[in-house]
N, C-alpha and C positions, 0 to 999 in steps of 0.2 A: 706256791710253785706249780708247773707244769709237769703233767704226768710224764711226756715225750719231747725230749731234746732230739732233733735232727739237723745231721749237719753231712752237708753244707745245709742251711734255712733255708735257700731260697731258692737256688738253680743248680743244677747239675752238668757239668761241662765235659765232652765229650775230644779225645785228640782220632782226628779221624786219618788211619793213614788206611791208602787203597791197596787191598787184597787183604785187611787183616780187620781183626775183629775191635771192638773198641769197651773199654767196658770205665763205667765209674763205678764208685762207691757213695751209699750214702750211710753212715751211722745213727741208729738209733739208742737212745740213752732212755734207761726208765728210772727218773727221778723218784719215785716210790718207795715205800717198804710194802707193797702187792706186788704179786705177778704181774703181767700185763701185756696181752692180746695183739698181734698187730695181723695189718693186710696190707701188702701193697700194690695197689691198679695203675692203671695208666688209661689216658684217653688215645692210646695208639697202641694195641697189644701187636697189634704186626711189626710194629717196627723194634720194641726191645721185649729182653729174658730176661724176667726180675728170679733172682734167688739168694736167699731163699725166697717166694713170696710173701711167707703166713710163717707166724712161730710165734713162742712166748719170750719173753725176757722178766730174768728174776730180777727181785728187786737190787737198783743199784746196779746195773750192771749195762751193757752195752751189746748190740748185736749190728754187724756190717752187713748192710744187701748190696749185691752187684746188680748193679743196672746194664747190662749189655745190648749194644744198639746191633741192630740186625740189618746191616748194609745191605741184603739183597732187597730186603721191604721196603726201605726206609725212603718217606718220601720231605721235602725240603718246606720242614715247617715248623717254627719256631716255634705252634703254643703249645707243642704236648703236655701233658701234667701229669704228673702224680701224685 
C-alpha cells in the first residue's frame, strides 16, 4: 500500500465567485502505522495560501489543507501544481 492517500487524486477545482475568496480542500490520509511528514508547494505561491502548509499526521489518520486561490494575483492558467 501507499504511504499518502490524497483526495481529490488528481485536480482541485476552484468555485470562483467575484469579490470573495475561493478556497478548496485537499485531504491527506496516512495509510501507515508511522508518523508521517508532509509539505505542500505549489508552482504558483502568488496566486494561492496552503494551510496548513507542513505538519505530521499520525498513523491512520487524516489531515484537511485548504488551498485558497488569491484572486488579486491570480493569473489565468491552467497548469499550476502541487
Amino acid at each position: 500500500t501507499t504511504y499518502l492517500t490524497l483526495q481529490p487524486s488528481k485536480e482541485i477545482i476552484f468555485e470562483v465567485i467575484p469579490g470573495a475568496s475561493s478556497t478548496s480542500l485537499i485531504s491527506l490520509t496516512n495509510n501507515k502505522e508511522t508518523f508521517l511528514a508532509f509539505k505542500v508547494k505549489t508552482t504558483a505561491p502568488k496566486n494561492y495560501i496552503v494551510r496548513p502548509n507542513q505538519g505530521v499526521i499520525k498513523p491512520y489518520e487524516s489531515v484537511d489543507v485548504s488551498i485558497i486561490l488569491n484572486l488579486e494575483k491570480t493569473v489565468d492558467d491552467k497548469d499550476h501544481k502541487f
